[in-house]
C-alpha positions as CSV (number, residue, x, y, z in Angstrom):
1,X,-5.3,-5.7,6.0
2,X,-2.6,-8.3,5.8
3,X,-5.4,-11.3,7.2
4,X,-8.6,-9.9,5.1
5,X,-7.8,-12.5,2.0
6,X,-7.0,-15.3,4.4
7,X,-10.5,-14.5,6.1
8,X,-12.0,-13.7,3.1
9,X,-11.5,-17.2,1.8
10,X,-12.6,-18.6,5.0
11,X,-16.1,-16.2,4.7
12,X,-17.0,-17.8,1.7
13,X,-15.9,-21.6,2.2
14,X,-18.2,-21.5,5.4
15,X,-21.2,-18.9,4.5
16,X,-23.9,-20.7,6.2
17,X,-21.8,-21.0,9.2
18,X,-19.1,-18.3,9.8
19,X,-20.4,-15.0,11.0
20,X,-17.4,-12.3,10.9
21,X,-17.9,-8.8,12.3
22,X,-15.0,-6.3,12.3
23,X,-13.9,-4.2,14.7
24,X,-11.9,-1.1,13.7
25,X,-10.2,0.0,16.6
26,X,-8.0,2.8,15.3
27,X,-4.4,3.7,15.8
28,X,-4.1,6.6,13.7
29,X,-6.7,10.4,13.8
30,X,-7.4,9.6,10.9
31,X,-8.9,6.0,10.6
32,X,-11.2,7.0,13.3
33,X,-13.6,8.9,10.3
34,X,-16.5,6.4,9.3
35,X,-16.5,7.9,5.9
36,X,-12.5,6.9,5.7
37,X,-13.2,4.1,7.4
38,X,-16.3,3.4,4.7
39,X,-13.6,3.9,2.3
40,X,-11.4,1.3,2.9
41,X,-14.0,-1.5,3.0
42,X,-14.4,-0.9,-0.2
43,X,-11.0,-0.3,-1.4
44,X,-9.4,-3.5,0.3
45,X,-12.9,-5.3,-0.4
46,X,-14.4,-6.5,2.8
47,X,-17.5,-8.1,3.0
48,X,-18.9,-8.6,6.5
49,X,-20.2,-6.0,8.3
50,X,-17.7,-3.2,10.1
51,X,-18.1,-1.4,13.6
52,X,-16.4,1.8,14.1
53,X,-14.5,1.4,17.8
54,X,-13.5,4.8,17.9
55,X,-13.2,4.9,21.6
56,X,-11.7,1.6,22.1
57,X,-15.0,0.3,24.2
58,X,-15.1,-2.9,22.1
59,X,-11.4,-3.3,22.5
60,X,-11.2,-3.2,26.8
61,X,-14.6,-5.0,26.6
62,X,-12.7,-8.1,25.2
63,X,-9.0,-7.3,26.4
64,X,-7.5,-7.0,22.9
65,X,-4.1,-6.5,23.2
66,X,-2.7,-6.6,19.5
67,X,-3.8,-5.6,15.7
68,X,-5.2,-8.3,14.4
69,X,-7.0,-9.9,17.1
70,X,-9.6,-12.6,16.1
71,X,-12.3,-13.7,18.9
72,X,-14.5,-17.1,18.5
73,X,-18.2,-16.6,19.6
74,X,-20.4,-19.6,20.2
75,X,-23.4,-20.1,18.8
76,X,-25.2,-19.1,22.6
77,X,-22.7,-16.1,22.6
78,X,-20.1,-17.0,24.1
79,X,-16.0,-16.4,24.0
80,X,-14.5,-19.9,24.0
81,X,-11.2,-19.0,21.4
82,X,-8.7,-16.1,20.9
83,X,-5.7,-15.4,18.4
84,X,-3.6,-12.3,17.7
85,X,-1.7,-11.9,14.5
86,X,-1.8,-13.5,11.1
87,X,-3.0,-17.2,10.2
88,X,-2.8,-20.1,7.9
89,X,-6.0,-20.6,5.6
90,X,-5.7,-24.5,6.3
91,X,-5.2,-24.7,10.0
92,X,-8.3,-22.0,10.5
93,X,-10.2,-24.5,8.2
94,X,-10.4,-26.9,9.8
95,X,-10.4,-25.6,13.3
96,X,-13.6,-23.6,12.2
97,X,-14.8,-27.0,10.3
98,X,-14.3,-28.4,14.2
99,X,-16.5,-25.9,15.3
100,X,-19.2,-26.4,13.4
101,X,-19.5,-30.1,13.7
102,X,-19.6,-29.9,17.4
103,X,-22.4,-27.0,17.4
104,X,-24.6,-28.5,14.7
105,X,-24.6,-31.6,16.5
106,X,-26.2,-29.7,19.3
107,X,-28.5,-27.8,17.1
108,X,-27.8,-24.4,18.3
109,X,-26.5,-23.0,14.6
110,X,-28.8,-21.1,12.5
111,X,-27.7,-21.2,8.4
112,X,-30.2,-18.4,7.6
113,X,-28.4,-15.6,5.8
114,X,-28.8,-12.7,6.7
115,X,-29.1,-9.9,4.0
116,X,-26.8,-6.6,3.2
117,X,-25.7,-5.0,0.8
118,X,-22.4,-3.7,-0.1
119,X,-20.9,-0.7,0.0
120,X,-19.2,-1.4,-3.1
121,X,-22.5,-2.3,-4.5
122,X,-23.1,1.8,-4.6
123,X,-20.7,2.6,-6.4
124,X,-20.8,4.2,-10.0
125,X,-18.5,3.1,-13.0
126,X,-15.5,5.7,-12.9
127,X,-12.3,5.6,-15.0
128,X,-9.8,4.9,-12.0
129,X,-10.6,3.0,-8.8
130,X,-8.4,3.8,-5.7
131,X,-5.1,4.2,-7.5
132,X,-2.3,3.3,-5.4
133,X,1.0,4.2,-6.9
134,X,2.0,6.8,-10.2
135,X,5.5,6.5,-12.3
136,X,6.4,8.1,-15.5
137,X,8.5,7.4,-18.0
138,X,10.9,9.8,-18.8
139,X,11.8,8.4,-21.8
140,X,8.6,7.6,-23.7
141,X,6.8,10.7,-22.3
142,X,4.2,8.2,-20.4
143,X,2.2,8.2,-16.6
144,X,1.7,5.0,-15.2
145,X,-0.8,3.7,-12.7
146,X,-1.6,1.4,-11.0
147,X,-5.7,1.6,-11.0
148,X,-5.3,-0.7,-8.5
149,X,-9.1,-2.0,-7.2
150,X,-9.6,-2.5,-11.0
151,X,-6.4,-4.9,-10.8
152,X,-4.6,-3.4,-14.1
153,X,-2.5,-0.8,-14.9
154,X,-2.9,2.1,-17.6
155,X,-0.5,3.9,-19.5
156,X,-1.6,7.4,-20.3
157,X,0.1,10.6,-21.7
158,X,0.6,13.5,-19.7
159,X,-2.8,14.8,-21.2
160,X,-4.4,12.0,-20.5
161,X,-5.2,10.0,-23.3
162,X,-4.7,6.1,-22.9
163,X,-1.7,4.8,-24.3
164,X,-2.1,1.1,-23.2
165,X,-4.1,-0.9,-21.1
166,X,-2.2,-3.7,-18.6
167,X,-4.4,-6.6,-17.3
168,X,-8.2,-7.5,-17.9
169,X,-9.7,-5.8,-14.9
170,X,-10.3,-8.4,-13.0
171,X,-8.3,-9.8,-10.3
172,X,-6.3,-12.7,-11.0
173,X,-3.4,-14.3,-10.9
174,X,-2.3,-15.1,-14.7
175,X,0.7,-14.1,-17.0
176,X,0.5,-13.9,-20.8
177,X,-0.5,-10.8,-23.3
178,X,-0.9,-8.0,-21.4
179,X,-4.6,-8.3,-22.5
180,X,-5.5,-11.7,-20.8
181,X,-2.9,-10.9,-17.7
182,X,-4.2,-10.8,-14.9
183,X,-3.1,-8.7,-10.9
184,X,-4.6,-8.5,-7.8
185,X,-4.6,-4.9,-6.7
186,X,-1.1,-3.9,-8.0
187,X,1.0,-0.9,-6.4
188,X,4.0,0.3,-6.9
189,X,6.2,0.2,-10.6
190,X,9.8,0.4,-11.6
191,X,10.7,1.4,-15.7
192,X,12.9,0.9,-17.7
193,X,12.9,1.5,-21.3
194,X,12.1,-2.5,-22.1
195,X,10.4,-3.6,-18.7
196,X,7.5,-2.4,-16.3
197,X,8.3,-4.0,-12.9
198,X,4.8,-4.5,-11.0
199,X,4.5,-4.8,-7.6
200,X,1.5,-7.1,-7.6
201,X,0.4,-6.4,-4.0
202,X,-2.1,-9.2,-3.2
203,X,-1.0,-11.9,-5.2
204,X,2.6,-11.3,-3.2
205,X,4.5,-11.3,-6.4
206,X,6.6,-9.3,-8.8
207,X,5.3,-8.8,-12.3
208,X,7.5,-8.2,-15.5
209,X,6.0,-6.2,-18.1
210,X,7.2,-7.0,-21.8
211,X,7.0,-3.5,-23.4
212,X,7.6,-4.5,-27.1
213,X,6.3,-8.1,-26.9
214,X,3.6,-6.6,-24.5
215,X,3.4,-10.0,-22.1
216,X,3.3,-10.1,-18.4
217,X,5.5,-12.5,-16.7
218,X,6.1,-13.6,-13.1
219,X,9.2,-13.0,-11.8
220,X,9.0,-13.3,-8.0
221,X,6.5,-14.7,-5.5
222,X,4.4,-17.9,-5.9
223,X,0.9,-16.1,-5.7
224,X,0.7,-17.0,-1.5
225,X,1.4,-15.3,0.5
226,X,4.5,-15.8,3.6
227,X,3.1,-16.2,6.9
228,X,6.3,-16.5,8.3
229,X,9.6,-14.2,7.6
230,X,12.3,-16.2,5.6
231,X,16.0,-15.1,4.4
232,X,14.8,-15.7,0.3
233,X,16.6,-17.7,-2.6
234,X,15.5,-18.8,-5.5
235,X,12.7,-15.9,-6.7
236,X,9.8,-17.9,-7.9
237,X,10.2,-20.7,-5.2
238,X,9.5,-18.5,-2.4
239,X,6.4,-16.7,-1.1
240,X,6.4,-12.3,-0.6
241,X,4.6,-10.9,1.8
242,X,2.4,-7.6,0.8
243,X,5.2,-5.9,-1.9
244,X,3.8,-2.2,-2.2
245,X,6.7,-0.2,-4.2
246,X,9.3,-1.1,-6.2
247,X,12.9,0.6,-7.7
248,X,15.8,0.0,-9.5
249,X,19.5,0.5,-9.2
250,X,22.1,-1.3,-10.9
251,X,20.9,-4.5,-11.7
252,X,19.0,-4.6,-8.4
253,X,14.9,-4.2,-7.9
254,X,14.2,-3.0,-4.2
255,X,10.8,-3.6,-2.8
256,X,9.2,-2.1,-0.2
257,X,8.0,-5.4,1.5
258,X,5.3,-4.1,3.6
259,X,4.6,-7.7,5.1
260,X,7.9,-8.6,6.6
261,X,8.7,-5.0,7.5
262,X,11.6,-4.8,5.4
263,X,13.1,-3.9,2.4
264,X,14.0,-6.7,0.0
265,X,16.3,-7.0,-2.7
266,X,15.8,-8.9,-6.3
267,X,18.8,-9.5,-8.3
268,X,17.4,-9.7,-11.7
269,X,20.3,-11.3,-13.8
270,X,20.0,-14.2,-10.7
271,X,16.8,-14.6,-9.9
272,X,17.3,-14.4,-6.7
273,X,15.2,-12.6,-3.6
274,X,16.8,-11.5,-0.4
275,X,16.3,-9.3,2.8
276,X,18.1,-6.3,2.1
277,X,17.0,-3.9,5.3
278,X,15.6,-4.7,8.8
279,X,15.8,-7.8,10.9
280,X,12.0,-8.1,10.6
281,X,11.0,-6.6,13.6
282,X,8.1,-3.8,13.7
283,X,10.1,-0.8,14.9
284,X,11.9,2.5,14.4
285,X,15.6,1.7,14.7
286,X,18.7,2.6,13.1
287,X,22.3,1.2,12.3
288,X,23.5,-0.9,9.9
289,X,20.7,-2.2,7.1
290,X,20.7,-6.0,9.2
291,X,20.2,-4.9,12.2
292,X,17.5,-1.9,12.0
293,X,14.0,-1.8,12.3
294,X,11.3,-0.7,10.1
295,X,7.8,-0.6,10.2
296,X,5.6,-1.4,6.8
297,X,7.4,0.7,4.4
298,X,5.2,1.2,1.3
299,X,7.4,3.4,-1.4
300,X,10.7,3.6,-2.2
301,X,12.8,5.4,-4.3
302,X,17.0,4.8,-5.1
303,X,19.2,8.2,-6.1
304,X,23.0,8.0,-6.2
305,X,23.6,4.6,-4.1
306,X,20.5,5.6,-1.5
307,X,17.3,4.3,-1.2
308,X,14.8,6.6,0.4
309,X,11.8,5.0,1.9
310,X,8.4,5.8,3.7
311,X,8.0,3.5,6.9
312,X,4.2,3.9,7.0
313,X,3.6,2.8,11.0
314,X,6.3,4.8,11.9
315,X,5.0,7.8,9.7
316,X,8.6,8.4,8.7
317,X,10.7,9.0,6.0
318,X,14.0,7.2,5.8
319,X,17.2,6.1,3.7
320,X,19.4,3.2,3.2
321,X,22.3,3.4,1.9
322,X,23.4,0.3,-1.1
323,X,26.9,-0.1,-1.0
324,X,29.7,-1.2,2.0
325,X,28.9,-0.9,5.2
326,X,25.2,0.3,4.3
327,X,23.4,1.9,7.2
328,X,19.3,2.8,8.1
329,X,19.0,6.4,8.7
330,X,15.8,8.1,9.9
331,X,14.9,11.5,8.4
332,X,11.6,12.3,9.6
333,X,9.8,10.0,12.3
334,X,9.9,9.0,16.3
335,X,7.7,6.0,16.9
336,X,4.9,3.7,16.0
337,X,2.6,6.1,18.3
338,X,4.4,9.3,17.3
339,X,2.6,10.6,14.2
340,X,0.7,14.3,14.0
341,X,0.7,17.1,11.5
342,X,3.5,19.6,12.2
343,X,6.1,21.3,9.6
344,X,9.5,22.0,10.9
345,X,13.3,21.2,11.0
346,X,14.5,17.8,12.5
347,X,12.3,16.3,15.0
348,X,10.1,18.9,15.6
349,X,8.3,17.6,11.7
350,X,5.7,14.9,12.3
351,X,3.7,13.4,10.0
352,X,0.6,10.7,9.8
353,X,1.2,7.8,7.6
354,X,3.1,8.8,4.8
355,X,2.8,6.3,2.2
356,X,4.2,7.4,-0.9
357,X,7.2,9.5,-2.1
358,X,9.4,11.3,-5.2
359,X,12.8,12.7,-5.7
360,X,13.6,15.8,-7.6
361,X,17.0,17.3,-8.1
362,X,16.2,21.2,-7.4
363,X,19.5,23.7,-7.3
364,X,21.8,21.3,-6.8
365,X,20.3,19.1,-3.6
366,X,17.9,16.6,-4.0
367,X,13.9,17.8,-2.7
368,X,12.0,14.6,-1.4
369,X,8.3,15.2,-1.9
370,X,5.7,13.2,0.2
371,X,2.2,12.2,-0.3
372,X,1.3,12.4,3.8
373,X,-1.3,10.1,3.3
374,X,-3.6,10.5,6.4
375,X,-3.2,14.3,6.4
376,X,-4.2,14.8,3.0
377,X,-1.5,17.1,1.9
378,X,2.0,16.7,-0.4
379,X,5.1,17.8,2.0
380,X,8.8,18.5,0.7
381,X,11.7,17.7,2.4
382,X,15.2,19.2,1.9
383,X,17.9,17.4,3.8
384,X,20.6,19.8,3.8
385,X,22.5,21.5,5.9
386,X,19.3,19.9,8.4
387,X,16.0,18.0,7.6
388,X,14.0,20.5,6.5
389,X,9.5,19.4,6.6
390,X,6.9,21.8,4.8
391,X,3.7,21.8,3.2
392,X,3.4,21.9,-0.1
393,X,0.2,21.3,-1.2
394,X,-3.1,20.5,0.7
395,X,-5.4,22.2,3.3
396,X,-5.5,18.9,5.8
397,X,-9.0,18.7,5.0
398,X,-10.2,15.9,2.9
399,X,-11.9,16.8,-0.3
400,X,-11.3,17.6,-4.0
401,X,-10.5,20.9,-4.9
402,X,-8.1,22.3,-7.4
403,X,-6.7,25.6,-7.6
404,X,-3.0,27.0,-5.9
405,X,-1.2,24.4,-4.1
406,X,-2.0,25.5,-0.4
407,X,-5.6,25.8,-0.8
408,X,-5.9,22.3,-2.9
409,X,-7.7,19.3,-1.3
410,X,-6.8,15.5,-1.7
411,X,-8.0,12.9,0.7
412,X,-5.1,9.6,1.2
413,X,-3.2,10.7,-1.3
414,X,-0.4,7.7,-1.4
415,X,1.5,8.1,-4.6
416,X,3.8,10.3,-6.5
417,X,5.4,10.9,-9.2
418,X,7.6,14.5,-11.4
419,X,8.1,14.6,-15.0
420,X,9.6,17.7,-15.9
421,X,8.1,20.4,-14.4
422,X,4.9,18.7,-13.2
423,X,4.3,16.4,-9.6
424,X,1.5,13.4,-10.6
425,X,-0.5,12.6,-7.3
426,X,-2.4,9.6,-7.4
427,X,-5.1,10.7,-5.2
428,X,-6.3,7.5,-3.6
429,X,-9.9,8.4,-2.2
430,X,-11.2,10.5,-4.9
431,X,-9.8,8.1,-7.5
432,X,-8.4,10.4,-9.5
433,X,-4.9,12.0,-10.5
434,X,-3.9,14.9,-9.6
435,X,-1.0,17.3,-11.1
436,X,0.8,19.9,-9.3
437,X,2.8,22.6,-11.5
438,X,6.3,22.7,-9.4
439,X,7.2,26.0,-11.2
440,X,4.2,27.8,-12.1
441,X,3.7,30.7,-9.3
442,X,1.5,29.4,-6.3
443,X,2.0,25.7,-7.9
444,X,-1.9,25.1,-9.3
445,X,-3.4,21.9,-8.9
446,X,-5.3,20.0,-11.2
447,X,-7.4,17.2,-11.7
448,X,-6.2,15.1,-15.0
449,X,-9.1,14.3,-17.6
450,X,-8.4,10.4,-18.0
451,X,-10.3,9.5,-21.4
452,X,-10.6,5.8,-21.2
453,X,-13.9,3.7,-22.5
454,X,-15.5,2.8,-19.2
């Protein structure tokens, strides 16, 4: 996911030219579905054809050894390059600009097109298109989303109704009224009573949300995004990498940077970005918050001087402390190839790429709830005296049903969100929101009526 708008770009410059096939050769159970697989073409907008390598043949055939791997092909068939991991736009460029010089010279390429359609060509006009993450504001009474493969963000009330409308629709990468703004499929948002902070996911930058002037304004990232891990400084000088989840604790905006494997830290009175958790390195480890591991966290949420955080390759839940001496603790989670479907205390629980995650203070302790993305159910977690995994919600199945909690269907659910008594889901791939009663008996599900002019 992290090359697709590096190779998109590169797709498009050289359309007569380039042919790109993917290959999905797939870590997790889940990934393995073509329908889910279907899914995220069109959610993460690929437009080359896709192969589902279920059984890895594609991936021995050509002794790939890492995700990403990109092969070269001649013209006559041929393997004559190999890279593994992300790339600069420019260098590719003109490498690929290289290739076709020294081919059309020889007359072997062919610059007829060859005709497809889209998947997301299919598609019908809905209200919400893959929403990524949900937030409320206690305060005003509102939900949040980020309606994120329309690139804008809606303000609704609990029933519903749309309250505000953030962004044009289109991706983009412009500040102004929040009419004319523009994002580029945003995630994850912090609120305050004056400010929306927007994690602005592909144009690797932090958005700033005027609520009474209603403008959108950049406040971190430069719209590139890093290729290469870097220790931060001045905010808007410096590129992000993949920022899917944001929150807020004293002065201090934490972002799950998905891209760099860690958690960063923007002071806001400063302007300044910094690594605030993991050295980088795509792992599982803990210890203190410099020297422990983490692998693509995408949500995080900050209670009482902790951060806890989903570490989506690990399929674990974690915290990090804020203050002195701040350490990485795991909750729930083993590995980057330890992931199932199993309820239970400590590290018998296993989950399957958990992406998203809310806090609610029930008798006295604090109840983490967890959209377990690639099982398609909600799980709580209760931490004391042990760590404590159960289903909440969700068969396992994918699907769309409503109805009490344990015989409810979502399918990727990845974010959450209480107000009150009530648990918003933003149910990825039936794009749609979901609410879960937490104190009605059985906890019924239903599917919010979003009445927006399409």
């Amino acid at each position: 996911m992290h090359i697709l708008p590096q190779l998109r770009k590169l797709e498009r410059k050289h359309r007569e030219t380039l042919a790109v096939i993917g290959v999905h050769s797939s870590k997790f159970p889940n990934e393995r579905d073509t329908r889910n697989i279907r899914n995220a073409i069109v959610r993460y907008g690929v437009e080359h054809p896709v192969v589902n390598d279920r059984d890895f043949t594609i991936w021995r055939t050509y002794a790939v050894r890492a995700w990403p791997t990109l092969m070269f092909i001649d013209p006559a068939g041929k393997v004559i390059g190999k890279h593994e991991g992300e790339f600069e736009f420019a260098r590719f460029d003109e490498l690929i600009g290289d290739m076709v010089d020294e081919f059309e010279a020889g007359g072997t390429i062919d610059r007829r097109l060859q005709p497809y359609q889209l998947e997301a060509d299919r598609l019908a006009a809905r209200p919400l298109s893959f929403p990524g993450k949900i937030e409320v504001d206690p305060g005003g009474n509102r939900i949040l989303i980020a309606d994120s493969n329309h690139d804008r963000i809606l303000v609704i009330s609990p029933e519903g109704e749309l309250v505000h409308l953030i962004g044009t629709g289109e991706p983009g990468f412009a500040d102004g009224e929040c009419s004319d703004a523009q994002f580029n499929k945003p995630q994850g948002m912090a609120v305050t009573k004056e400010f929306i902070y927007v994690a602005d996911a592909e144009n690797h930058a932090i958005r700033k949300v005027d609520r009474s002037r209603h403008e959108v304004t950049t406040i971190a990232g430069t719209g590139e995004q890093a290729l290469y891990r870097h220790q931060g400084g001045d905010a808007l000088q410096h590129p992000l990498s993949s920022p899917y989840d944001l929150t807020l604790q004293d002065g201090t905006l934490y972002i799950a940077m998905a891209g760099f494997h860690q958690l960063w830290a923007l002071d806001l009175e400063k302007g300044k970005t910094a690594p605030f958790a993991g050295d980088g390195g795509e792992d599982i480890v803990d210890g203190p918050v410099a020297r422990a591991r983490l692998a693509q966290p995408y949500g995080v949420k900050a209670e009482g001087g902790r951060l806890y955080f989903t570490d989506s390759e690990t399929s674990s839940v974690r915290t990090a402390g804020t203050g002195a001496d701040a350490r990485v603790t795991t909750l729930v989670g083993k590995g980057l190839f330890e992931f199932g479907d199993l309820d239970g205390v400590g590290e018998k629980a296993l989950l399957q790429h958990c992406q998203g995650l809310a806090l609610r203070r029930e008798g006295g302790e604090t109840v983490v709830y967890v959209a377990d993305t690639y099982n398609h159910k909600i799980k709580w977690m209760t931490t004391v005296p042990k760590v404590r995994v159960e289903t909440f919600s969700g068969t396992g199945t994918a699907g769309r049903s409503d109805g009490p909690a344990r015989s409810a269907t979502f399918d990727e659910p990845a974010g959450l969100a209480v107000l009150g008594s009530k648990l918003y889901v933003a149910d990825t791939n039936n794009h749609a929101v979901r609410v879960v009663d937490l104190e009605a008996p059985g906890h019924p599900v239903r599917t919010l009526e979003i009445r927006i002019a399409m």
